[in-house]
Steps between C-alpha positions, in 0.01 A plus 500: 500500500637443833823387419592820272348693828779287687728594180456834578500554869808296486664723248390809687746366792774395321517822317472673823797296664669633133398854583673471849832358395629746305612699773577215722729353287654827413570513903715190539692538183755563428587607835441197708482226208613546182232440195626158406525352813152615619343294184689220637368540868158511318478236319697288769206611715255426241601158364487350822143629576351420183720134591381396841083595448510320144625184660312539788166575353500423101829298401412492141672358219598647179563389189895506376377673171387813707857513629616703231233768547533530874845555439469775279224619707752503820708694218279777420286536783747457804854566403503752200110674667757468867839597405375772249227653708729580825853570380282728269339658831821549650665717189150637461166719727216261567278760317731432173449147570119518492456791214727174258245241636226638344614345202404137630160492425601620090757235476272218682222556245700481224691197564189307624354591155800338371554158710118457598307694243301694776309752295597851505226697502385874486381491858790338651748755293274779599518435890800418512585901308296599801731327734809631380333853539439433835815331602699816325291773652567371890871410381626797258454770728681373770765695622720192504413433187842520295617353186884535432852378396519405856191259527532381156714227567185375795237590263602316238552147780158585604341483146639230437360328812149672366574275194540172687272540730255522194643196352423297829164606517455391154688138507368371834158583431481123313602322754191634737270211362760242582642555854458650857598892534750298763640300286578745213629752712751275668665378219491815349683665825764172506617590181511852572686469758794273321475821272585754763723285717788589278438892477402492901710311668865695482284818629337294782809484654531841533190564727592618848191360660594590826538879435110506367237683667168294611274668289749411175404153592168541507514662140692184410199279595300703358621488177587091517140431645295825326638538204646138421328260632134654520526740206597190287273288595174771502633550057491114468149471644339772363655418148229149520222706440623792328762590175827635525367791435248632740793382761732719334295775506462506865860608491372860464323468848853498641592880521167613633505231779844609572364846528273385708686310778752849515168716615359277754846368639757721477311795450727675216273509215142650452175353319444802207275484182766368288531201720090444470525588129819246473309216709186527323683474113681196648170342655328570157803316316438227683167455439492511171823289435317262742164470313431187271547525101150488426500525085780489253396852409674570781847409342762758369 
């Protein structure tokens, strides 16, 4: 029991690093760094991390027939989840970004029934229903909420980042009982970054570092340390104790805690009943996608 309280405490960070860097990224890019480029400063960032404490503090081995699958996991959770996600953002609003993410949770369950026959059950489809309804009622009546022939082309890059990111959670779940959180998350970051080094590198180039303001830095570590290296590393854990899943379903935490850091630091938003009505659906979805299968009466 104290490891899935660990599971989800760790999730509840990571998903509020999420909920912060949707408008940080949308702040250095494109303007500063272009989309592709910023995945490879990223994962650059991340890959040597992940590198230097794994051979300093767990330098484990791995078995050559888990190559394949760490490769495909540097595929679809780094590079196609990377790429997708912010040259989607940039061609896209942030609050687009996160009303498409709902779908995670929807495609995670289904393709864990598939590839790991985790059950499906009535309770689990119910909350997460309820977290959708939540998630949609803080997001849909945004005023930046806008779907159109000029977002499509970034709405359709972020859903398909919503897709990989699904397939990740799914595929690297197996490999929990095997190795570190270290040691699957570095290889899975090497390979991602061979991915990206093509697609980043030409656009690199371009980056006028010098003409950057200090705080654009600091967004850039943010999102290299925050949302790369820590955000990463917080799914891996937490995925030990719990399914694919209940982490997925913590994805519809991110627009209320997004909400949140607005009011208390920047002071342009306000906490209204919808936004209580919103957090408690979402906090009820959880629960109840979080709760043990206790019968197989429980089963659609």
């Amino acid at each position: 029991m104290n490891k899935k309280i660990q599971a989800h405490i760790a999730l509840l960070i990571a998903n509020l690093i999420y909920g912060a860097n949707y408008s940080i990224a949308k702040v250095v890019m494109p303007k500063y760094v272009e989309p592709f480029a910023f995945v490879l400063i990223r994962v650059s960032g991340a890959v040597i991390l992940f590198w230097i404490i794994s051979i300093l503090f767990v330098n484990e081995k791995i078995d050559k027939k888990d190559l394949p699958r760490l490769a495909l996991l540097g595929l679809c959770g780094v590079a196609i989840n990377q790429l997708l996600f912010l040259k989607g953002l940039s061609l896209t609003t942030p609050i687009n970004a996160s009303i498409i993410m709902v779908s995670n949770p929807i495609v995670v369950l289904l393709i864990a029934a598939i590839f790991l026959k985790e059950k499906i059950s009535l309770t689990k489809t119910i909350g997460i229903s309820i977290g959708i309804t939540g998630a949609l009622l803080l997001l849909l009546f945004n005023k930046k909420f806008s779907f159109g022939s000029e977002t499509i082309a970034g709405d359709i890059m972020v859903l398909i980042n919503s897709l990989s990111w699904g397939i990740y959670l799914v595929l690297v779940k197996p490999l929990m009982k095997k190795y570190n959180t270290f040691t699957i998350v570095k290889w899975v970051f090497l390979f991602g970054f061979i991915y990206v080094l093509p697609f980043g590198f030409n656009e690199m180039k371009l980056v006028k570092w010098n003409e950057m303001p200090s705080l654009v830095y600091w967004d850039i570590a943010f999102v290299v340390l925050g949302t790369t290296f820590f955000a990463y590393l917080l799914n891996t854990y937490a995925l030990r104790a719990l399914s694919p899943s209940i982490v997925s379903i913590y994805i519809y935490l991110q627009p209320f805690l997004a909400t949140l850091i607005a009011i208390y630091y920047y002071r342009n938003d306000e906490l209204d009943l919808r936004k209580i009505i919103s957090a408690i659906l979402i906090i009820i979805g959880v629960y109840l996608v979080s709760r043990p299968l206790k019968n197989t009466k429980e089963l659609l």
